[in-house]
VOPAGU-2260 file (C-alpha; in pm, 1 decimal, decimal comma):
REM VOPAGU-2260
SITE   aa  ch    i         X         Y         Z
SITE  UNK   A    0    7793,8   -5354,6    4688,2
SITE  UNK   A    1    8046,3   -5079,8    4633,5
SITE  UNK   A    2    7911,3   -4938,7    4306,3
SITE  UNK   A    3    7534,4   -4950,0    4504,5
SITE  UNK   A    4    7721,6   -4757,2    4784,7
SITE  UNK   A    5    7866,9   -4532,7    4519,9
SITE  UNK   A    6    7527,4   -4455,6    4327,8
SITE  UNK   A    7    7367,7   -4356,5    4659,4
SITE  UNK   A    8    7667,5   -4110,9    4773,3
SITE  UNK   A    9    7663,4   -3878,7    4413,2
SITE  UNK   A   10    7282,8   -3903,1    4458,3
SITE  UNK   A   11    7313,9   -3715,0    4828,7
SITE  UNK   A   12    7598,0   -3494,3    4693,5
SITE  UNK   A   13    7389,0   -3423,9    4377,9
SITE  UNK   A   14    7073,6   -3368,6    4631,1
SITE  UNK   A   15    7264,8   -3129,1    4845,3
SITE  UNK   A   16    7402,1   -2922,4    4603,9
SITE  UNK   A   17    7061,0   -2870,5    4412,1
SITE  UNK   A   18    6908,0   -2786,4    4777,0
SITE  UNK   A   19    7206,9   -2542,1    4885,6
SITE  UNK   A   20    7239,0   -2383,4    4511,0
SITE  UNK   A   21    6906,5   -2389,0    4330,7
SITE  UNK   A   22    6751,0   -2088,4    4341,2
SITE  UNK   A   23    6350,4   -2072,5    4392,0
SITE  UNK   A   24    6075,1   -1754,6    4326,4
SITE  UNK   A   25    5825,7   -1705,9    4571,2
SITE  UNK   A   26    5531,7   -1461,2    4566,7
SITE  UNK   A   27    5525,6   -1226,0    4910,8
SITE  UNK   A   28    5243,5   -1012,1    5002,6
SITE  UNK   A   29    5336,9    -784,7    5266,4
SITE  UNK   A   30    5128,2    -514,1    5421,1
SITE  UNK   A   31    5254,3    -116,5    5427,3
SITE  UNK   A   32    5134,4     114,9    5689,2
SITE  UNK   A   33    5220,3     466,3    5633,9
SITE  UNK   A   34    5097,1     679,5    5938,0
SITE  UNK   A   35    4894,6     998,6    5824,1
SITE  UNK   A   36    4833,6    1261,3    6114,6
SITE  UNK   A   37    4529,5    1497,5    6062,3
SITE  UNK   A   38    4441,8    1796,1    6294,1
SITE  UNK   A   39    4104,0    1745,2    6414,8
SITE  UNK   A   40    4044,7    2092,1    6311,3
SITE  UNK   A   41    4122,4    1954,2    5940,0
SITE  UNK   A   42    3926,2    1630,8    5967,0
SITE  UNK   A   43    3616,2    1849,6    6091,8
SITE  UNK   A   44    3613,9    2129,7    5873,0
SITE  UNK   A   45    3601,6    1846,0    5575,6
SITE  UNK   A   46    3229,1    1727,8    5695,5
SITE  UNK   A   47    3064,2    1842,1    5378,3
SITE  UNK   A   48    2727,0    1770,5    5127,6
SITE  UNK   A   49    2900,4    1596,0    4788,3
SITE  UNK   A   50    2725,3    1499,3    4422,8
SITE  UNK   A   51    2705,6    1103,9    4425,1
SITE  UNK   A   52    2970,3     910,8    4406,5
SITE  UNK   A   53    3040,5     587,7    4311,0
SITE  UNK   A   54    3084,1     262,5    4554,3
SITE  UNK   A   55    3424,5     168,2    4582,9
SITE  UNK   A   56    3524,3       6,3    4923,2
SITE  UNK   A   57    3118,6     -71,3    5076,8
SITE  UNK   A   58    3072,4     -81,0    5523,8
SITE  UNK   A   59    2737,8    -115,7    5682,6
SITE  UNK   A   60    2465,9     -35,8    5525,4
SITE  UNK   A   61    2115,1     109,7    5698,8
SITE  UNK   A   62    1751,9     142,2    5590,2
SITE  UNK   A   63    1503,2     391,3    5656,3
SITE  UNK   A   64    1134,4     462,9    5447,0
SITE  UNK   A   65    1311,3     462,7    5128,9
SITE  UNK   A   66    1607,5     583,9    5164,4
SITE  UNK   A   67    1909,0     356,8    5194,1
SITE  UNK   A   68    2284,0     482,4    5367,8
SITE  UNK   A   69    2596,6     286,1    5294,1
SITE  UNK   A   70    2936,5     302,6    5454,8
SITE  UNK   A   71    3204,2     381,9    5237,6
SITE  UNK   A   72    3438,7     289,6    5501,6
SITE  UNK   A   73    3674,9     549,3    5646,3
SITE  UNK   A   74    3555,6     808,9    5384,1
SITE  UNK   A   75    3138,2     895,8    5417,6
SITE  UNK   A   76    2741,3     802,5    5321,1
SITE  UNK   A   77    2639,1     735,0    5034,3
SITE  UNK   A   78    2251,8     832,6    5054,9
SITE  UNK   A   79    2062,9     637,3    4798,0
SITE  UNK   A   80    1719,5     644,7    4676,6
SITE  UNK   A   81    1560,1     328,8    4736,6
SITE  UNK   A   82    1214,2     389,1    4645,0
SITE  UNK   A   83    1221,3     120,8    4319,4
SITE  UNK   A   84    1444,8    -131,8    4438,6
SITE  UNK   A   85    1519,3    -208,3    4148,2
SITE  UNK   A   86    1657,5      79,7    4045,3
SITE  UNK   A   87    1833,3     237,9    4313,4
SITE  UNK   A   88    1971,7     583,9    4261,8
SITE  UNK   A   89    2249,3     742,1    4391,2
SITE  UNK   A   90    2147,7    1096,5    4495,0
SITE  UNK   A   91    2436,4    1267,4    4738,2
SITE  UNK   A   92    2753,9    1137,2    4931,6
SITE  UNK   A   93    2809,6    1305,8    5272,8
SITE  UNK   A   94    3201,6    1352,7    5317,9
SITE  UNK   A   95    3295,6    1243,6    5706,8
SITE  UNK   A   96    3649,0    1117,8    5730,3
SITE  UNK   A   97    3663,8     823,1    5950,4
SITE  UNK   A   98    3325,9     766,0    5942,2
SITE  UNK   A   99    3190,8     398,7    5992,5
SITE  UNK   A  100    2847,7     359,5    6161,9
SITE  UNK   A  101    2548,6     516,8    6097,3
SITE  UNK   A  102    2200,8     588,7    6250,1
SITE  UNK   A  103    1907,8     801,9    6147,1
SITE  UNK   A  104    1597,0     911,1    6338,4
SITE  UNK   A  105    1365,3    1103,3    6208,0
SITE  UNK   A  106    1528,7    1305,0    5940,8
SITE  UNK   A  107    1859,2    1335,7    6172,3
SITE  UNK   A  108    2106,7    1111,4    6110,2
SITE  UNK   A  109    2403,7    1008,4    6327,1
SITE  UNK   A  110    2787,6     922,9    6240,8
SITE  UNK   A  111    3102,5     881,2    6379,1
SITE  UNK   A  112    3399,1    1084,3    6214,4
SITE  UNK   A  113    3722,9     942,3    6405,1
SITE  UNK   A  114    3705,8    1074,3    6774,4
SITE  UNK   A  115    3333,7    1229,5    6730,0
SITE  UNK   A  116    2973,3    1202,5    6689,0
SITE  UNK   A  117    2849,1    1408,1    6421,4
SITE  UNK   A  118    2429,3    1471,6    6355,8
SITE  UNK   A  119    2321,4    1579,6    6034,8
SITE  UNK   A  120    1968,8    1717,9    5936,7
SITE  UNK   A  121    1883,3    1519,3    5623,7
SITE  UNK   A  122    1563,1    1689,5    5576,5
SITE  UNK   A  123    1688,4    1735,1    5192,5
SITE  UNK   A  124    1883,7    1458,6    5114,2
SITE  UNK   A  125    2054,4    1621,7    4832,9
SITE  UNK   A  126    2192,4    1861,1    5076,4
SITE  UNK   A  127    2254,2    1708,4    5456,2
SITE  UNK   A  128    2386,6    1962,9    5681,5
SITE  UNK   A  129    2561,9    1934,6    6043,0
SITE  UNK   A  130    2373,9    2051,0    6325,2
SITE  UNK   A  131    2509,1    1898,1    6567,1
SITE  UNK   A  132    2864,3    1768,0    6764,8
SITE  UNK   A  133    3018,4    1582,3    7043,7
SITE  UNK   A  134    3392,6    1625,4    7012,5
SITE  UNK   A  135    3659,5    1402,9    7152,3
SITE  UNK   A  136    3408,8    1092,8    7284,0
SITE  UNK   A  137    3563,6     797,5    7100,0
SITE  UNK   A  138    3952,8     804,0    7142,8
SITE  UNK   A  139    4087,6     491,3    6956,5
SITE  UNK   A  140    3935,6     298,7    6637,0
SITE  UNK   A  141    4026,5       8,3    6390,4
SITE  UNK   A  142    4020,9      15,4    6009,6
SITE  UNK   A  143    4187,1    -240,8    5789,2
SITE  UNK   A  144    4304,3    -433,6    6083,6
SITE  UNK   A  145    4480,3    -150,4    6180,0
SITE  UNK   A  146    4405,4      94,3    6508,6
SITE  UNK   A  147    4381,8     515,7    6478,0
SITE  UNK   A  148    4424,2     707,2    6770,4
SITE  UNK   A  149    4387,8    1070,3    6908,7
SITE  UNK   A  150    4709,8    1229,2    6994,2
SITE  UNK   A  151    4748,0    1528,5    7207,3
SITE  UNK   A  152    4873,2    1868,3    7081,0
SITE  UNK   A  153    5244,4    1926,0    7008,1
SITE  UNK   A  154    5495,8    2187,3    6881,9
SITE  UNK   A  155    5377,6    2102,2    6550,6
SITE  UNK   A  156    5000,5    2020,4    6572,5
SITE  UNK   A  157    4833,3    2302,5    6808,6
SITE  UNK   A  158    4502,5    2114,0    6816,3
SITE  UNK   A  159    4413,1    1784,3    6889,8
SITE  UNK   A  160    4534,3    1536,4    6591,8
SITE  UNK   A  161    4462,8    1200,3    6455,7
SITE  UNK   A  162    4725,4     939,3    6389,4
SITE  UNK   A  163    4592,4     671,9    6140,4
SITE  UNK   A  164    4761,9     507,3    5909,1
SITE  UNK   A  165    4690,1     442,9    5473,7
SITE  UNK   A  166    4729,0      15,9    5387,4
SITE  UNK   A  167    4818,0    -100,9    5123,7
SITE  UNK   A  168    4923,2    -480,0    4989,2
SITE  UNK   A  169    5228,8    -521,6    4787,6
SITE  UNK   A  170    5316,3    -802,4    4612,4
SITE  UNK   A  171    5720,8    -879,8    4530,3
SITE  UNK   A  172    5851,9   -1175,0    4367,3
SITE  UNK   A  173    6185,2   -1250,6    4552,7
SITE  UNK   A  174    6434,0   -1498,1    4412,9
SITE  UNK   A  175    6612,2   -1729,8    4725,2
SITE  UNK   A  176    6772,0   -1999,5    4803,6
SITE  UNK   A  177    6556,7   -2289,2    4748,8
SITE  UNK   A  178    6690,1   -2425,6    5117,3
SITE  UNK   A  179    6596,2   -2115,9    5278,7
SITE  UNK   A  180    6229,5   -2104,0    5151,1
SITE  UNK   A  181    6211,1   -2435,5    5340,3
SITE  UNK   A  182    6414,0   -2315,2    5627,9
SITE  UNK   A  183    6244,3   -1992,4    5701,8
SITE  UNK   A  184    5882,9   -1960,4    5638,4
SITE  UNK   A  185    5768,9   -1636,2    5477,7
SITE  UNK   A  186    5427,8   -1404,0    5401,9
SITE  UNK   A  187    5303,5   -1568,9    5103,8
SITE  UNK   A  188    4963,3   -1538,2    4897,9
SITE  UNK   A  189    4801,8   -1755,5    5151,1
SITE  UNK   A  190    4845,5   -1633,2    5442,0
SITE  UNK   A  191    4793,4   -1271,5    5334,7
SITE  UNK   A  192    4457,5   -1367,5    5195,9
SITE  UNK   A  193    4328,3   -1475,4    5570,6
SITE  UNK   A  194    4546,0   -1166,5    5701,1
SITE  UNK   A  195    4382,3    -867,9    5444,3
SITE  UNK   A  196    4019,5   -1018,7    5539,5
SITE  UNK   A  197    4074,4    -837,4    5907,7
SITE  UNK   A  198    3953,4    -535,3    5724,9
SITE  UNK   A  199    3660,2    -427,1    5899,7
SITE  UNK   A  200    3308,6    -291,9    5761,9
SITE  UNK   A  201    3313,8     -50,9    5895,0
SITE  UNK   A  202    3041,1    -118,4    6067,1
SITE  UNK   A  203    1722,1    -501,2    6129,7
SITE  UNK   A  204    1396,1    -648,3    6084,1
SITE  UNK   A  205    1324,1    -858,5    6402,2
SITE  UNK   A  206    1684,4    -924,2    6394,1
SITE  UNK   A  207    1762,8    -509,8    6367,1
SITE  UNK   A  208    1482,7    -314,1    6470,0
SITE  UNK   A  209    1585,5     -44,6    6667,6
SITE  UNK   A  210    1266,7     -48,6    6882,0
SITE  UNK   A  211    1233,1     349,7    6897,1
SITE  UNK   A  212     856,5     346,1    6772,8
SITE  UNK   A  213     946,9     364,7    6425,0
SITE  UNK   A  214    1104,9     718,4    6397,4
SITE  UNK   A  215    1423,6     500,0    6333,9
SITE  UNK   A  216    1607,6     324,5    6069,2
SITE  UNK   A  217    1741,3     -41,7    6023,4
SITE  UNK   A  218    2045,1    -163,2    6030,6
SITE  UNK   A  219    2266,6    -520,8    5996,3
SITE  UNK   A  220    2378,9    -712,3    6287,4
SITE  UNK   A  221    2759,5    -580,6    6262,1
SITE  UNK   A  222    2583,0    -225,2    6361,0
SITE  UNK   A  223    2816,2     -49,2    6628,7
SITE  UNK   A  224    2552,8     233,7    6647,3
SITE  UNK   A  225    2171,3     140,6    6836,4
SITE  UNK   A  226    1868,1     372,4    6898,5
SITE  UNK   A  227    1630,7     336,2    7127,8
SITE  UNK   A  228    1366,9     565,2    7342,3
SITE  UNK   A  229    1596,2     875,5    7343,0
SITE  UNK   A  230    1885,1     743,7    7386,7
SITE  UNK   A  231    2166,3     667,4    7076,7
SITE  UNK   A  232    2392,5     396,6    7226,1
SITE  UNK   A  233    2726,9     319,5    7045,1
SITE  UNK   A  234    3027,5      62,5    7135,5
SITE  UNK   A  235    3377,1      91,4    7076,2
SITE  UNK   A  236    3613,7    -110,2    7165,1
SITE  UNK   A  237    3595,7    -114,9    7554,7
SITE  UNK   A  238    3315,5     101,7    7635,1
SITE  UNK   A  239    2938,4     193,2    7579,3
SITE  UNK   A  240    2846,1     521,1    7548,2
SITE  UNK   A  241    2538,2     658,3    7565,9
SITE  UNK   A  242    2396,2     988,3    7392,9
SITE  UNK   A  243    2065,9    1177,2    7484,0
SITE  UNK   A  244    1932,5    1249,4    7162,2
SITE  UNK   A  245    1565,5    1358,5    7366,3
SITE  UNK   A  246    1704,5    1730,0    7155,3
SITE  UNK   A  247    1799,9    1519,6    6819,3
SITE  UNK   A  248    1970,6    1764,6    6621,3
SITE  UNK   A  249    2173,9    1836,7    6919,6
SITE  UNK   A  250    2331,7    1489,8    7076,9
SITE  UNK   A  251    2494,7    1547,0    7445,6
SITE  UNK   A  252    2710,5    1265,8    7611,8
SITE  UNK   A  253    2514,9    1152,8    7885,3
SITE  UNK   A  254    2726,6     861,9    8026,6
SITE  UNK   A  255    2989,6     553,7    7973,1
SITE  UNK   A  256    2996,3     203,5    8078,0
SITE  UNK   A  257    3296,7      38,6    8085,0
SITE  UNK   A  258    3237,9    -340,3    7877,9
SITE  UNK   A  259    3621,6    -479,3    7895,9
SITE  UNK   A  260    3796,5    -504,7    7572,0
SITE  UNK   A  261    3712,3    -586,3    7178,5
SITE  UNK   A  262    3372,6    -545,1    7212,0
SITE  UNK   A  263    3233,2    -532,3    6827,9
SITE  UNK   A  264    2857,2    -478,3    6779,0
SITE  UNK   A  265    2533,3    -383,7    6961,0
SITE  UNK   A  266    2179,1    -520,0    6890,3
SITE  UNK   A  267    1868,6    -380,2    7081,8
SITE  UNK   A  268    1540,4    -656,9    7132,5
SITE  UNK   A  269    1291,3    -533,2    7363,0
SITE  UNK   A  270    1400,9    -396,2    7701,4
SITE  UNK   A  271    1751,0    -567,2    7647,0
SITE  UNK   A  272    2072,5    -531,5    7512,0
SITE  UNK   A  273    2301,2    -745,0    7298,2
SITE  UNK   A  274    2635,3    -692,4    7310,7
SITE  UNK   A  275    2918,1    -910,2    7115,7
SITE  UNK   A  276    3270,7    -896,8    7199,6
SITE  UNK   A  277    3564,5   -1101,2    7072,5
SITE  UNK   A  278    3541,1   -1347,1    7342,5
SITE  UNK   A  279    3156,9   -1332,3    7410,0
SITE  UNK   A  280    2804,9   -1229,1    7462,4
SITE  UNK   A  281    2678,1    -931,4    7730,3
SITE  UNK   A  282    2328,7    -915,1    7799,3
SITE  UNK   A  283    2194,2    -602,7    7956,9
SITE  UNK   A  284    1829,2    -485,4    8092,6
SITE  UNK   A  285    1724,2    -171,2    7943,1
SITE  UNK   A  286    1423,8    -114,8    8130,4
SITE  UNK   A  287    1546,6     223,8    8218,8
SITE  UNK   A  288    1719,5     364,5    7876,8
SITE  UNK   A  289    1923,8     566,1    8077,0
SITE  UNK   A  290    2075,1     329,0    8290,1
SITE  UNK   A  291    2162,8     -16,3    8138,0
SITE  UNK   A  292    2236,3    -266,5    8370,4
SITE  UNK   A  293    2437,1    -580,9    8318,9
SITE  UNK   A  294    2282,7    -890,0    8342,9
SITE  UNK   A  295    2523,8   -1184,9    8252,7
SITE  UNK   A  296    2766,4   -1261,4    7998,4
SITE  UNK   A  297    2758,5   -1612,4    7771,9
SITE  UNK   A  298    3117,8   -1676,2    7706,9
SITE  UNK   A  299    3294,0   -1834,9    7414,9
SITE  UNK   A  300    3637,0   -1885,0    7281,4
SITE  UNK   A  301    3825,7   -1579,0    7088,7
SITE  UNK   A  302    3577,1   -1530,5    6788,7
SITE  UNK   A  303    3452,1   -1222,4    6616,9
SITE  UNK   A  304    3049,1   -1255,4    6706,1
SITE  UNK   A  305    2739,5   -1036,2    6557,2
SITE  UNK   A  306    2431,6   -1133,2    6745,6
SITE  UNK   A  307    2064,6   -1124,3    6651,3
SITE  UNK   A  308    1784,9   -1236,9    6862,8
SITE  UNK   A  309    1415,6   -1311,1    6801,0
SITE  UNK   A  310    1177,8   -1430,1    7063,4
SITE  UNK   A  311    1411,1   -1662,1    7365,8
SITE  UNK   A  312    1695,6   -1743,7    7081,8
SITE  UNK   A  313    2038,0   -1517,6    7022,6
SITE  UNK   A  314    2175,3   -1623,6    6735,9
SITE  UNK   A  315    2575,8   -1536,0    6734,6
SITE  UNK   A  316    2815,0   -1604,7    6475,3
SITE  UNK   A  317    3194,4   -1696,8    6543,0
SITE  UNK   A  318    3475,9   -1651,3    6240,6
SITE  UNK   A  319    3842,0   -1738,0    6179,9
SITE  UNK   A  320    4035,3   -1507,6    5966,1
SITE  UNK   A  321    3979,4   -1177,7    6163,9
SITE  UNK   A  322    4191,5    -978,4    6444,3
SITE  UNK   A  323    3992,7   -1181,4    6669,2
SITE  UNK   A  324    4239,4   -1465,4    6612,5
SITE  UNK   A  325    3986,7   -1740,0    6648,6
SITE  UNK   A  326    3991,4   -2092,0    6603,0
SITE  UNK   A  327    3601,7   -2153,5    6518,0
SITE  UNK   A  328    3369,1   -2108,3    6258,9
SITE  UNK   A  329    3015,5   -2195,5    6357,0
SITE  UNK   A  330    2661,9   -2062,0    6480,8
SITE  UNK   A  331    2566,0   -2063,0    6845,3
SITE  UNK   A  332    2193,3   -2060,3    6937,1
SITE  UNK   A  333    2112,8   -1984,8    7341,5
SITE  UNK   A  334    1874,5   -1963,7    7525,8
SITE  UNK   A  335    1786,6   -1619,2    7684,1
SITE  UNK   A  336    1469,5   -1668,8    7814,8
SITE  UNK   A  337    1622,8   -1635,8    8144,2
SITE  UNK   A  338    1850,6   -1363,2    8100,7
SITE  UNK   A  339    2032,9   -1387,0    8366,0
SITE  UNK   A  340    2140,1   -1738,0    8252,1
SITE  UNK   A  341    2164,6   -1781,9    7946,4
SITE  UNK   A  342    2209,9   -2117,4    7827,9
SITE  UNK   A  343    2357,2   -2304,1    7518,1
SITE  UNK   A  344    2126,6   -2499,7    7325,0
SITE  UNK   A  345    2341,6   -2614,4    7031,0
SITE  UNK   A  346    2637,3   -2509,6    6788,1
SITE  UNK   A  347    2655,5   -2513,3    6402,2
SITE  UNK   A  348    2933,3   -2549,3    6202,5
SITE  UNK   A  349    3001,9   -2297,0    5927,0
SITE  UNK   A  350    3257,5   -2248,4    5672,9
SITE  UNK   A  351    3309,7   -1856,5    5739,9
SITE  UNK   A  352    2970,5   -1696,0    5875,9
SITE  UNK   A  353    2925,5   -1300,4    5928,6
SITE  UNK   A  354    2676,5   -1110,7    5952,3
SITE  UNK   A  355    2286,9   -1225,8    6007,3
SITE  UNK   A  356    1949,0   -1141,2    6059,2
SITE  UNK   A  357    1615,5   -1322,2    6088,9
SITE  UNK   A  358    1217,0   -1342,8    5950,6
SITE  UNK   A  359    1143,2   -1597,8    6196,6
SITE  UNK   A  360    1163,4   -1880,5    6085,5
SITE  UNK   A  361    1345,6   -1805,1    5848,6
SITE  UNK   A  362    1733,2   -1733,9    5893,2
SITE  UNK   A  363    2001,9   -1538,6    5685,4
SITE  UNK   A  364    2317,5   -1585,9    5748,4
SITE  UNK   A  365    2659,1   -1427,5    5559,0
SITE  UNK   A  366    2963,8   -1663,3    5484,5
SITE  UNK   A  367    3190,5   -1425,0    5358,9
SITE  UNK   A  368    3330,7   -1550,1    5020,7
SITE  UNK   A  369    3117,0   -1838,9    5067,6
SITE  UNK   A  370    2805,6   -1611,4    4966,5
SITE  UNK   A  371    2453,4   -1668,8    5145,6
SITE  UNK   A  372    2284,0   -1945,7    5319,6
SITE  UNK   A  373    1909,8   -1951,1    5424,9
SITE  UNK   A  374    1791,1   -2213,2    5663,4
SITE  UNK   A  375    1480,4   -2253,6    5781,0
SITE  UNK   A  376    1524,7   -2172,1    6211,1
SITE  UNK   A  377    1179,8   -2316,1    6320,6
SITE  UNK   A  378    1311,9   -2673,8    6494,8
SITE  UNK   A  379    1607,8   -2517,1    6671,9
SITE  UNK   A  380    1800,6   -2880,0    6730,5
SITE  UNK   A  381    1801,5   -2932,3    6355,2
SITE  UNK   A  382    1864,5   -2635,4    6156,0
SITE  UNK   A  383    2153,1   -2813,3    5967,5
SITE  UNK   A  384    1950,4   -3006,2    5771,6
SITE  UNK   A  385    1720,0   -2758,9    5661,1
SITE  UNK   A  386    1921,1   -2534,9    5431,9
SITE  UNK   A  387    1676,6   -2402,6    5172,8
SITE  UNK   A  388    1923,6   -2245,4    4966,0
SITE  UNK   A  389    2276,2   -2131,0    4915,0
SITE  UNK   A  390    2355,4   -1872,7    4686,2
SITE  UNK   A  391    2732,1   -1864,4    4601,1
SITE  UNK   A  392    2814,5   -1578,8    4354,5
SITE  UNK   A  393    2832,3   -1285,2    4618,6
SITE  UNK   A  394    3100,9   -1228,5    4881,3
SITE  UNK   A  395    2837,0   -1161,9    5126,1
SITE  UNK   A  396    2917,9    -912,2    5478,1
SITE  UNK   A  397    2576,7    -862,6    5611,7
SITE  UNK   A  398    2180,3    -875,4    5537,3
SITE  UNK   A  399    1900,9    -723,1    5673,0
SITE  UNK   A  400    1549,8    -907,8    5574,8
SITE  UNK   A  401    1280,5    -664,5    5525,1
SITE  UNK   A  402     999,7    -933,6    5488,1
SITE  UNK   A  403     978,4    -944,7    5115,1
SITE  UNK   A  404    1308,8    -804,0    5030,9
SITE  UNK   A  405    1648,3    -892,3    5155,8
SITE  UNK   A  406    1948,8    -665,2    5116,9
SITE  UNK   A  407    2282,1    -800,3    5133,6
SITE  UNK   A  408    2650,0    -577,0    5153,6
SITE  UNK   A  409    2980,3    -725,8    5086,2
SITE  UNK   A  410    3337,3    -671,8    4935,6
SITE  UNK   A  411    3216,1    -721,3    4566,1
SITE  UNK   A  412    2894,4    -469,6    4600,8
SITE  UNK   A  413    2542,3    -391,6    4721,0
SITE  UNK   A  414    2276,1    -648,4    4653,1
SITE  UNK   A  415    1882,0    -630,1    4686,9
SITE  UNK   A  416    1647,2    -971,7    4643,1
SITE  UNK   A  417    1296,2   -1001,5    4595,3
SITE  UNK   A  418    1222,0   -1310,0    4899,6
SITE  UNK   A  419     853,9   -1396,0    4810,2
SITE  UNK   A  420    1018,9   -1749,5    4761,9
SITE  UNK   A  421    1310,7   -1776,3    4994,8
SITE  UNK   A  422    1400,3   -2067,3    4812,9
SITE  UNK   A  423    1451,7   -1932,3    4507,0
SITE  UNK   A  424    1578,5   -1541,6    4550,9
SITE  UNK   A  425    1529,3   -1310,0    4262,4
SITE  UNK   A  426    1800,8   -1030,4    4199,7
SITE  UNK   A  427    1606,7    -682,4    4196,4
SITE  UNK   A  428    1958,8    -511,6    4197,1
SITE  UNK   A  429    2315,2    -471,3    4210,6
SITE  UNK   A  430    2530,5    -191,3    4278,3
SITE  UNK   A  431    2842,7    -327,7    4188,2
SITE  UNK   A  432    3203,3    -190,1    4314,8
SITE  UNK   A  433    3375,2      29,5    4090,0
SITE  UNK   A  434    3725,9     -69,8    4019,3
């Protein structure tokens, strides 16, 4: 009985001291933020007509005729000629620091550059121009998770200045007491992984048309930017604002709505308008362009949501892993036939769904690292069931379905598919990102 007794007590004192000695390595990923204040006079003097460069951190992408515009997020457009999809070539890159959404109609097209709306005449696309300006309209913005803002002049700055901030991921290997690591939790590989996917992109066919009688582009459902009649309308984070562009090359701010907080993307169907937030959907008539008017809002828990919409259906996708700090991964179909009311009909789980758009009946739908899904939409209580394909090899963002083709943006690159058989995608093209 003793010697048991004895055994037991070296194995605690052996246990204790390996716990309280040891030493263990664990991998940290931590995030740097180093704030950068510009002048606005800087950042707008540095609008500027580039050769082509090369695709190195993609955003949203749009679509007009043959041209194609991508994001390269925080830095410019890459304007791409689209004509043989595929072969696309790269023909100019249009410098605009913070720039994140675009919009084109007719051959002006519209960006944001930090705290203004910039047009620029892209009647030769190997030379796009600036024609037009509204300064100081959008005062605060997110990039990487992380918010820029416009600060007011001081005894250093004598104009207006932005303070934004450069990210960047290091990893350390740290050497610790093996009893701490289980003590104190730390920033480790995992949980950076869910934290570094807040970056934002920056950032339609029925599910994107801009229904401005075809003078206008396409673009995915994480669009902030919307054109219709002559109106451009954009969101940030609490507010709509709405430009008469009736003078195109020459934008004026004609008016802003106030929306609440985190509100994310803008989709225009018909005489309404979509509008996603963190926390849910606003639906607005807008019978008179100039004048939006709320109609009701279909509420959710805290989930970054893109909407599309085709026919009585909104289609809105919810996502862990973002700034949104939600809890749910799934799709959401409701009922808008009555506006006013809308209603839901049923919810879909999904592993990590983004961006979507739909060729009724059938539905694409983004899921992140978890590449592409097509379902066929047509029985709207059993759209589960009918997955027609899931493509995995693609870290896929957002897609816009042009009928036969399908174009798809995400962290690894640009992708265009030839959808005669949905089931059965054919690659046309790739632009991959350069490392």
């Amino acid at each position: 009985m003793k010697a048991g007794f004895l055994h037991l007590l070296l194995l605690i004192v052996a246990f204790v001291s390996w716990s309280c000695n040891d030493q263990c390595t664990e991998t940290r990923i931590s995030r740097r933020l180093t704030p950068i204040s510009r002048p606005l006079a800087e950042i707008r003097s540095s609008v500027r007509a580039e050769a082509a460069h090369s695709l190195k951190k993609p955003g949203k992408m749009y679509v007009k005729g043959n041209y194609l515009f991508i994001n390269e997020i925080k830095e410019g457009i890459h304007i791409i000629d689209n004509s043989n999809p595929a072969a696309p070539n790269f023909i100019s890159f249009i410098n605009i620091p913070g720039n994140g959404d675009i919009a084109v109609k007719g051959n002006i097209l519209y960006a944001d550059s930090f705290s203004d709306l910039i047009a620029l005449d892209i009647s030769d696309v190997n030379a796009p121009k600036e024609v037009g300006r509204v300064n100081n309209v959008f005062q605060t913005g997110q990039f990487d998770g992380v918010w820029w803002t416009m600060t007011a002049p001081n005894a250093g700055i004598q104009d207006n200045a932005i303070t934004d901030y450069k990210v960047e991921y290091v990893t350390e290997t740290i050497s610790t007491n093996c009893e701490e690591n289980i003590m104190y939790p730390i920033f480790n590989s995992a949980t950076a992984m869910s934290f570094s996917d807040m970056a934002s992109f920056g950032g339609k066919s029925a599910s994107s048309s801009s229904n401005s009688g075809g003078t206008s582009g396409k673009a995915g459902s994480m669009a902030r930017f919307a054109l219709h009649d002559n109106f451009l309308y954009t969101v940030s984070q609490s507010s709509l604002h709405l430009f008469n562009i009736s003078k195109p090359s020459t934008p004026s701010n004609f008016s802003t709505i106030n929306l609440g907080w985190n509100i994310e993307t803008i989709f225009p169907y018909k005489n309404r308008l979509f509008i996603g937030s963190s926390t849910g959907m606003f639906i607005y008539d807008n019978s008179n362009p100039s004048a939006p008017q709320q109609l009701s809002v279909f509420q959710h828990g805290n989930a970054c949501d893109p909407v599309v919409v085709h026919d009585d259906i909104a289609y809105v996708t919810l996502r862990t892993g973002t700034a949104c700090a939600g809890t749910q991964n799934q799709m959401d179909l409701v009922d808008v036939s009555d506006a006013s009311s809308p209603q839901l009909i049923r919810s879909y789980q999904m592993q990590n769904p983004h961006g979507l758009s739909i060729d009724f009946p059938t539905l694409y739908l983004c899921e992140g690292e978890f590449g592409l899904k097509i379902f066929n939409a047509e029985d709207k209580m059993d759209i589960e069931s009918k997955l027609l394909a899931h493509f995995k090899d693609m870290d896929a963002y957002d897609v816009i379905s042009l009928g036969k083709t399908v174009l798809v943006i995400g962290k690894d690159g640009f992708y265009q598919y030839d959808a005669s058989d949905v089931k059965n995608l054919r690659l046309l093209s790739k632009i991959p990102v350069s490392k």
